[in-house]
N, C-alpha and C positions, 0 to 999 in steps of 0.2 A: 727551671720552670717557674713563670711566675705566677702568684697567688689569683685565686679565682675570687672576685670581691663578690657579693649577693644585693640585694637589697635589704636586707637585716644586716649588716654587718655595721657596727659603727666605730665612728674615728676615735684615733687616740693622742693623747698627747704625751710630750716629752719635756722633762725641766730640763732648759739650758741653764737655768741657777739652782741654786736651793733657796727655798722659800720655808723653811723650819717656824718660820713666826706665827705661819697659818696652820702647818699640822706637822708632826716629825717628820714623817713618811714623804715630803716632797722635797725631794732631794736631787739635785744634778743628776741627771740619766734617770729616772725613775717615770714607769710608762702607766699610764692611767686611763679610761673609758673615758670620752667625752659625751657627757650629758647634752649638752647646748653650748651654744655658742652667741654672745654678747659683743656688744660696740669696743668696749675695751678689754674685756675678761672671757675667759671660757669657766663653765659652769661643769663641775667634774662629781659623783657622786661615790664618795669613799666612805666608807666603814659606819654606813647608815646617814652619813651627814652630805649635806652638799657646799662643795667650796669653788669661789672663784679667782683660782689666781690670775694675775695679768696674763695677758696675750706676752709682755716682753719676757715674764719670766721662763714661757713655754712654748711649743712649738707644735704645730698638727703634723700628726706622721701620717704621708701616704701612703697607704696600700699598693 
C-alpha cells in the first residue's frame, strides 16, 4: 500500500556522503526534514540550528 502524501507533509533528504565537517550527525544514510530548498544547497533544520549542505552531498527522498 502506498503512503498517502498531504499537503503538510514535507520532504526529506538523504546523505549519499557524509558531511561530519558541518555537524556529526550527517552521516551516509542519515534522513533529515527539509526546510527549503536553494540553487546549490538544501536548507535542513536540526537540533535548533539551520544547515545547508550541498545538493551533491544529498539527495530528496520521494514520497
Amino acid at each position: 500500500m502506498n503512503k498517502q502524501v498531504s499537503f503538510f507533509d514535507k520532504a526529506r533528504i538523504v546523505f549519499i556522503e557524509d558531511d561530519i565537517k558541518l555537524h556529526e550527525d550527517f552521516i551516509k544514510g542519515a534522513e533529515f526534514q527539509l526546510f527549503m530548498e536553494q540553487s546549490e544547497n538544501y536548507i535542513i533544520y536540526h537540533k535548533g540550528v539551520f544547515y545547508g549542505p550541498l545538493k551533491s552531498q544529498c539527495k530528496k527522498v520521494i514520497f
